[in-house]
LUMPA-279897 format. One record per residue (C-alpha): x, y, z; residue number from 1; residue in three letters. Coordinates in Angstrom, 3 decimals. Layout:
REM LUMPA-279897
         px         py         pz     n   res
          X          Y          Z   NUM   ALA
...
***
This chain:
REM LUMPA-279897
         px         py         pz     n   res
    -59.417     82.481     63.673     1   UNK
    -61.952     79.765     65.393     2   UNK
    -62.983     81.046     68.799     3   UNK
    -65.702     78.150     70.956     4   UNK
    -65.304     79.868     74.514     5   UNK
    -68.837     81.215     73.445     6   UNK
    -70.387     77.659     71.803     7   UNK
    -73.733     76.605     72.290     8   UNK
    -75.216     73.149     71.676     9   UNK
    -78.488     73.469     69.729    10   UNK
    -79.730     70.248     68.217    11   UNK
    -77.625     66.459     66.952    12   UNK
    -79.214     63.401     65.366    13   UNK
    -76.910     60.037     65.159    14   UNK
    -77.909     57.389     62.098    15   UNK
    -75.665     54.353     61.819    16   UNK
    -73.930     53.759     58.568    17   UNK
    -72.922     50.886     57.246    18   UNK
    -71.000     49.411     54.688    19   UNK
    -73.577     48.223     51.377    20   UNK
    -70.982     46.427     49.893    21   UNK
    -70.538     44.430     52.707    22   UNK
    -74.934     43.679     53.039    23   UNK
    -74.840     46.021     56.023    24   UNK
    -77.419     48.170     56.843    25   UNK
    -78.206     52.250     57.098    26   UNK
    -80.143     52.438     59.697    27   UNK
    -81.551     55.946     60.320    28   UNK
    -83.032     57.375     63.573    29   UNK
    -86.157     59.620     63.520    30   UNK
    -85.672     61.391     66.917    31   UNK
    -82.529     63.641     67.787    32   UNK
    -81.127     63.016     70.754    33   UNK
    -81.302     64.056     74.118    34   UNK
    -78.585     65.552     76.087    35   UNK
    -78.615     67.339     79.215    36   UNK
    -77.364     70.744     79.593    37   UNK
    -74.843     69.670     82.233    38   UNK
    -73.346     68.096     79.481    39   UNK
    -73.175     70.967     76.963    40   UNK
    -69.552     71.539     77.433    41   UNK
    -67.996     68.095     76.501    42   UNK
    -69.998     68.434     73.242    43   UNK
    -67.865     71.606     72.993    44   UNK
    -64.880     69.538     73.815    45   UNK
    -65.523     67.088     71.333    46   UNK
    -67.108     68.168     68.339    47   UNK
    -65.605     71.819     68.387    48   UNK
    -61.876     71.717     69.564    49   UNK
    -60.713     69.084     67.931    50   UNK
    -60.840     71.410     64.715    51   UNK
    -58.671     73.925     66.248    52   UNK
    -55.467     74.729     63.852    53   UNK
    -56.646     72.613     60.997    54   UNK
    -56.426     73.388     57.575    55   UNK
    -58.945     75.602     55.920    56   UNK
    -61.296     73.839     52.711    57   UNK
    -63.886     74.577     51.015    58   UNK
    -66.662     72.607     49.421    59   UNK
    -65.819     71.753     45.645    60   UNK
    -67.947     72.548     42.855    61   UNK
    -67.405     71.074     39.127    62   UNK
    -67.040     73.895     36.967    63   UNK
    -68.831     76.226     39.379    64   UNK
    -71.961     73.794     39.630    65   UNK
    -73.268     74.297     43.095    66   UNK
    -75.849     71.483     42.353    67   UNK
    -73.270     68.802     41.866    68   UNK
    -72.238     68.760     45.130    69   UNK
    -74.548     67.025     47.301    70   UNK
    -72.977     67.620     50.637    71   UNK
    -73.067     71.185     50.190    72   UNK
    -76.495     71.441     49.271    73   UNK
    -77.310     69.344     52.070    74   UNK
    -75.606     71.524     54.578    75   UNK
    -76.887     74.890     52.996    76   UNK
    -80.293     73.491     53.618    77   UNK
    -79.722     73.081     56.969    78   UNK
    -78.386     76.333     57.847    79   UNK
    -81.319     77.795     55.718    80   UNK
    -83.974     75.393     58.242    81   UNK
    -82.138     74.405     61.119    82   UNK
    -85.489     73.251     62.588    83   UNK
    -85.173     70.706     59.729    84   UNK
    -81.772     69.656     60.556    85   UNK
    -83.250     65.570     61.607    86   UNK
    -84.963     64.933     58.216    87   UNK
    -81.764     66.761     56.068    88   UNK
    -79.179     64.546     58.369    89   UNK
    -80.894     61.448     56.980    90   UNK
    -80.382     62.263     53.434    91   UNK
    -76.488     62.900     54.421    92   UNK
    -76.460     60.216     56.108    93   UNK
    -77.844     57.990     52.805    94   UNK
    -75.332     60.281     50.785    95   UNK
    -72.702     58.834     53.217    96   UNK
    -73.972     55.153     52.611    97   UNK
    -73.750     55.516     49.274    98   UNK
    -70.267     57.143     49.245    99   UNK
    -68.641     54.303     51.568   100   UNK
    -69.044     51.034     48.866   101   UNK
    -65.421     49.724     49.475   102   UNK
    -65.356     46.979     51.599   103   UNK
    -62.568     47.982     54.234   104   UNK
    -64.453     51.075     55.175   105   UNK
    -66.051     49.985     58.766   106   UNK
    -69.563     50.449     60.137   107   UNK
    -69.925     53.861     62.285   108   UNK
    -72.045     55.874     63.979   109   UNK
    -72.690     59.176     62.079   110   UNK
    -73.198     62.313     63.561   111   UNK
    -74.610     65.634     62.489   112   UNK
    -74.733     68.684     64.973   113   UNK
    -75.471     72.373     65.479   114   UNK
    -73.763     74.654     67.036   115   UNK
    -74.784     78.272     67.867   116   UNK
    -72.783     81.136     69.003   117   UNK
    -69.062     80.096     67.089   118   UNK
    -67.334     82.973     66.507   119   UNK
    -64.916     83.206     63.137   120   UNK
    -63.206     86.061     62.195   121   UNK
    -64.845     88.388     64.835   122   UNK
    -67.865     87.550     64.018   123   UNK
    -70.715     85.727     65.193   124   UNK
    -72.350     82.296     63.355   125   UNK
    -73.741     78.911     63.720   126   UNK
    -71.718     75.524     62.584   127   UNK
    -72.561     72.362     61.795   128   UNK
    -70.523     69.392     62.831   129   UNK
    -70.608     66.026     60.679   130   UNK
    -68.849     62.650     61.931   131   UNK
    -68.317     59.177     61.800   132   UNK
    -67.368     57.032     64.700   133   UNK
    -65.566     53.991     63.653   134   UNK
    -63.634     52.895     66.481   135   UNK
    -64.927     52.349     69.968   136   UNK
    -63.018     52.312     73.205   137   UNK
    -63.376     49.834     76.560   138   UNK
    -63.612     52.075     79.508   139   UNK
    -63.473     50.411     83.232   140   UNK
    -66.585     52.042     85.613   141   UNK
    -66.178     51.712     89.398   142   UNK
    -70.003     50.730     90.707   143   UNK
    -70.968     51.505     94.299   144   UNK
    -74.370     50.279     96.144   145   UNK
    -73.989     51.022     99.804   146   UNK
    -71.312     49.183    101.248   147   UNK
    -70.724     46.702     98.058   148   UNK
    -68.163     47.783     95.585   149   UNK
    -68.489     46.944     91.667   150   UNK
    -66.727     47.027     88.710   151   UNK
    -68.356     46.696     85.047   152   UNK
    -66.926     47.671     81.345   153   UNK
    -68.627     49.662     79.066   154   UNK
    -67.817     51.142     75.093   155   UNK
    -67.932     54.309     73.938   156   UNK
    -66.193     57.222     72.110   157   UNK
    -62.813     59.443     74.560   158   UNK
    -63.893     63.069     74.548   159   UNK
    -62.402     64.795     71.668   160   UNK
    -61.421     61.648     70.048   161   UNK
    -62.889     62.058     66.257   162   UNK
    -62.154     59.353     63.689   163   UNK
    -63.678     61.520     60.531   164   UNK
    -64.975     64.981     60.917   165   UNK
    -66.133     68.162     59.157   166   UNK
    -66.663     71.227     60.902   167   UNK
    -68.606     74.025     58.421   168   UNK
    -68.975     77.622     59.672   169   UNK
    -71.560     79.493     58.355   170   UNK
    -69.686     82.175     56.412   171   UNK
    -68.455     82.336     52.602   172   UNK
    -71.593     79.916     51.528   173   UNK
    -71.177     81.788     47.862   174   UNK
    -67.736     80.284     47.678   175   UNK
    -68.040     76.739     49.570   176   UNK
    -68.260     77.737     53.472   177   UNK
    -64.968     77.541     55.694   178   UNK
    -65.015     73.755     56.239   179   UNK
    -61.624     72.068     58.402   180   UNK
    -61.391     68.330     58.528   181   UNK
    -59.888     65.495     60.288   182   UNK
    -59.541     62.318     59.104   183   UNK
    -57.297     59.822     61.316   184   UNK
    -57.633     57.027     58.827   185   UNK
    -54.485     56.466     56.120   186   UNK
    -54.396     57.813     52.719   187   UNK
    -55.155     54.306     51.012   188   UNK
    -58.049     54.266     48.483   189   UNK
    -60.409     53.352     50.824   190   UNK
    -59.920     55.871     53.425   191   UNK
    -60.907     58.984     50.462   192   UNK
    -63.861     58.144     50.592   193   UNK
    -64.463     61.144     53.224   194   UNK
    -62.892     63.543     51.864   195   UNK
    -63.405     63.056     48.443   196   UNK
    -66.428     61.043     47.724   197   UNK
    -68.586     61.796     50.411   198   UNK
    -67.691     65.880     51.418   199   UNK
    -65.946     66.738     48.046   200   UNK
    -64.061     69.594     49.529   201   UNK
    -60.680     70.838     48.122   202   UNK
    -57.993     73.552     49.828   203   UNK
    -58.756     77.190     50.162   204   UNK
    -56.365     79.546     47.882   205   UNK
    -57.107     82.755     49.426   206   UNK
    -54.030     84.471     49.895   207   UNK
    -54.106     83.731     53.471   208   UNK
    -53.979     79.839     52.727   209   UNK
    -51.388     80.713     49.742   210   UNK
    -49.202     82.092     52.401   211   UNK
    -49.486     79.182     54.618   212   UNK
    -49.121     76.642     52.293   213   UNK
    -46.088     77.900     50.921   214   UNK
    -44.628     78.427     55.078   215   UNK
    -45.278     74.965     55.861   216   UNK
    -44.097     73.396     52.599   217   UNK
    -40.563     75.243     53.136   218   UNK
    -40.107     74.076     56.665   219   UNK
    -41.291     70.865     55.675   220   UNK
    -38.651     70.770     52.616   221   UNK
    -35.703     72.409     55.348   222   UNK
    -35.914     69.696     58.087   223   UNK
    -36.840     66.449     56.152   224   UNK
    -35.293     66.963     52.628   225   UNK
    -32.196     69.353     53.966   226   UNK
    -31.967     67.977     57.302   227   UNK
    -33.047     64.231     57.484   228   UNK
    -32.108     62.879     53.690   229   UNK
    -29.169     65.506     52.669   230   UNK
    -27.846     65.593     56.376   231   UNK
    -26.996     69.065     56.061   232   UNK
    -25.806     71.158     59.367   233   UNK
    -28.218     72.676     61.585   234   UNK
    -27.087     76.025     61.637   235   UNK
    -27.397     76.085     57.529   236   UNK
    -30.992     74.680     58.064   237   UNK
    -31.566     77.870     60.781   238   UNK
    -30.295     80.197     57.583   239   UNK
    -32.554     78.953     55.537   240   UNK
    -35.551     79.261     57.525   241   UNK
    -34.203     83.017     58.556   242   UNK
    -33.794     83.692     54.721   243   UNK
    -37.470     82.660     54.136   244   UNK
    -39.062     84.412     56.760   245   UNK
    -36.957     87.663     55.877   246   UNK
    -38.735     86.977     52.351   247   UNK
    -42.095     87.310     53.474   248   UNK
    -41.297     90.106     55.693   249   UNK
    -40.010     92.173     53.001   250   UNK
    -42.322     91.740     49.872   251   UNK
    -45.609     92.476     49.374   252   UNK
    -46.064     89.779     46.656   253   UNK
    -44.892     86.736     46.518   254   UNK
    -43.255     85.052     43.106   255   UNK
    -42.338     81.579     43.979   256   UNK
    -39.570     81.636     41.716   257   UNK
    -37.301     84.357     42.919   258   UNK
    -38.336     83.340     46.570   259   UNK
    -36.802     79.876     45.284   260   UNK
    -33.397     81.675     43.923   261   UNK
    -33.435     84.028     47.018   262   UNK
    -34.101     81.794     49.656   263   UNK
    -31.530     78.746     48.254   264   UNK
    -28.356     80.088     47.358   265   UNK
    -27.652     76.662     45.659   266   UNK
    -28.655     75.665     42.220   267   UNK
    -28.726     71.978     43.126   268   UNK
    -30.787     72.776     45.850   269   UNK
    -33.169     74.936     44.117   270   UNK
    -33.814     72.499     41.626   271   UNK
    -34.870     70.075     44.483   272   UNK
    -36.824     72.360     46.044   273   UNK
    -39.009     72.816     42.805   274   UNK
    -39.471     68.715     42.550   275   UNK
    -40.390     68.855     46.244   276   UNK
    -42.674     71.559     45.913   277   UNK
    -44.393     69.295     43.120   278   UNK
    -44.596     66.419     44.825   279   UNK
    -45.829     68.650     48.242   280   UNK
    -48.859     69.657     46.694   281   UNK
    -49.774     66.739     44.506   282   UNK
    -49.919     64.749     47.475   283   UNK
    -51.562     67.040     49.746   284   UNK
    -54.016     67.858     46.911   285   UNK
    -52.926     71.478     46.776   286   UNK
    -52.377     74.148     44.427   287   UNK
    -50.130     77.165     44.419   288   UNK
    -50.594     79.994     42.209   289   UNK
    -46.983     81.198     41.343   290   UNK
    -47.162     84.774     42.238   291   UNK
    -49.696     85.835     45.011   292   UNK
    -50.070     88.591     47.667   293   UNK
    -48.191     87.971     51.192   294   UNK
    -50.988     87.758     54.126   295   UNK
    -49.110     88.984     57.046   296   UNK
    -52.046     87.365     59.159   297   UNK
    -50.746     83.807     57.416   298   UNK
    -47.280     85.502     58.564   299   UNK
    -48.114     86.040     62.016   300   UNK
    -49.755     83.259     62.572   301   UNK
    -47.197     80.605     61.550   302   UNK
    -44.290     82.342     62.111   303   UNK
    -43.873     79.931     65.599   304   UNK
    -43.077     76.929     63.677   305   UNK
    -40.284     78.677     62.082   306   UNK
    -38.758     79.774     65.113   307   UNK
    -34.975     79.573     64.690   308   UNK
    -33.632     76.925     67.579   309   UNK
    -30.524     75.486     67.796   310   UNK
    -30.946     72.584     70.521   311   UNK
    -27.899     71.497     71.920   312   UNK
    -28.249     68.381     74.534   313   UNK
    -29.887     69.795     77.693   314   UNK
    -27.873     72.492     78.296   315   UNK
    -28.003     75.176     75.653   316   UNK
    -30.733     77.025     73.646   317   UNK
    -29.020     79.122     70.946   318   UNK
    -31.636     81.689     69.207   319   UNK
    -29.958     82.450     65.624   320   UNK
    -32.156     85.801     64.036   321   UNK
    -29.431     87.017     61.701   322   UNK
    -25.994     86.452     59.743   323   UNK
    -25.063     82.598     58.996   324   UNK
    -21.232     83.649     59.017   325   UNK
    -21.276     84.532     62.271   326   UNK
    -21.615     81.189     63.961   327   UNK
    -18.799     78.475     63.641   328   UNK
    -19.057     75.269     64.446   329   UNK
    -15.970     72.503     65.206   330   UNK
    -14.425     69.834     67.456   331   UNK
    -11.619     70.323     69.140   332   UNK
     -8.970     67.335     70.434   333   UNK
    -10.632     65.558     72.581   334   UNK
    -13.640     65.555     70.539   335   UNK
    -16.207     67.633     72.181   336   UNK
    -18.219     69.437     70.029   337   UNK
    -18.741     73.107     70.073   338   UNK
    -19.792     76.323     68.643   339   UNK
    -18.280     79.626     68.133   340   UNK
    -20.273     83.137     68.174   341   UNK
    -18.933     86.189     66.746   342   UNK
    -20.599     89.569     68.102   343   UNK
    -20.089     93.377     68.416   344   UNK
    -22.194     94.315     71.117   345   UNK
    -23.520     92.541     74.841   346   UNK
    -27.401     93.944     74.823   347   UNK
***
């Protein structure tokens, strides 16, 4: 957990970065900038909370080869000599040149700031911030000199409005840092160049992540495969989310394959499940190991997306926590639509 309440601003240098297959320039500042502390805040809003519920990486290292991963060095350095951090920024921000050679990748102001005072985990650390501003905005600003009223447009960047960013807290350096990203661009070739070229960071697979991953692939797999392509009833997608969380509440461990069989009663559906699954992390460049401990932190955490609603127009909220069987669902003659409850008791 990512607290900022407590953030403080400590030090940011901006270089421009352009695109070298394209003949454009890096152009590289040697002065950080200047901000006033009335001010501090909105750097808090926009470089910190943007990052808030984001997945969890970790820098990548080629068969454990700290050395091959520039980035990480890079920032390591920094958080070694933060009084350094101007002179490191420009050799990320010549890593970055280097890493964005295709020529759709636009021109963009890059960004590298500290942060003091970020608490993780209950604890107490610095951060580092590193983004690229690709897109500007046109904002309208009301002018007033005495009695003469004036209007002007200006560019620049909404508060909390990040095109590519990497927030690294200073914790777990042995094993990559904690590092969340946001990239807004699409998953064409061009746009990896982020992630992959320039950061070369990969998932966590903690068991806290494991957890997680597998929650958000199921509900994922429940309301698009179940619900949206196999058009199957709502109340039967509500049992299977209630069979999956009863899973995780029950075991220790998790084996993928009997929380498969145990969770989908159907073969055929199963078996779709496991393609899904497949295709799930191959695309979100994931891996799940296929028995791993349950983090009831993971549990607790994410157990609001798989809250078990059944939305009916306007009018009715109906909360389903236990036995499919007793919920029935019909029409009767004139064709209104309703359900049926079955219960013992009125608590």
């Amino acid at each position: 957990m990512i607290e900022f309440k407590e953030a403080l601003f400590k030090l940011m240098a901006i270089h421009n970065v352009g695109n070298s297959s394209s003949g454009h320039p890096l152009v590289l500042t040697d002065k950080t900038v200047m901000v006033h502390t009335e001010v501090f805040h909105l750097l808090v809003d926009h470089f910190l909370e943007p990052f808030k519920d984001r997945e969890s990486y970790a820098f990548d290292f080629a068969n454990g080869e700290v050395d091959l991963n520039a980035c990480y060095n890079l920032v390591k350095r920094i958080f070694e000599y933060p009084d350094h951090l101007l002179t490191i920024s420009q050799d990320l921000a010549r890593h970055l040149y280097d890493a964005a050679v295709h020529p759709n990748i636009k021109d963009g102001d890059f960004c590298v700031v500290r942060f003091d005072q970020v608490i993780y985990e209950d604890e107490v650390t610095d951060a580092l911030v590193l983004c690229k501003s690709e897109t500007m905005d046109t904002f309208l600003q009301f002018l007033q000199e005495g009695s003469t009223n004036g209007l002007q447009a200006q560019t620049g960047i909404p508060v909390g409005q990040l095109d590519k960013g990497c927030l690294i807290i200073n914790t777990n350096s042995d094993s990559g840092y904690q590092v969340y990203i946001i990239d807004q661009a699409n998953k064409s070739i061009e746009a990896q160049y982020w992630r992959k070229f320039f950061l070369n960071v990969t998932p966590r697979s903690d068991q806290f992540h494991q957890t997680a991953h597998l929650m958000q692939m199921t509900k994922s797999f429940i309301h698009q495969n179940l619900g949206d392509q196999r058009q199957i009833d709502k109340t039967d997608q509500v049992h299977y989310l209630n069979k999956s969380m009863e899973y995780l509440h029950t075991h220790e461990q998790v084996n993928v394959h009997d929380f498969t069989n145990e969770v989908f009663d159907d073969p055929v559906i199963q078996g779709v499940f496991a393609q899904f699954q497949s295709n799930y992390l191959a695309e979100n460049q994931m891996e799940m190991e296929p028995v791993f401990d349950v983090s009831e932190k993971a549990v607790k955490k994410y157990s609001r997306v798989f809250k078990s609603v059944l939305k009916l127009d306007k009018n009715f909220h109906i909360y389903i926590h236990g036995d499919r069987s007793l919920i029935e669902k019909g029409m009767d003659e004139d064709g209104r639509k309703y359900y049926k409850l079955y219960y013992q008791d009125e608590l």
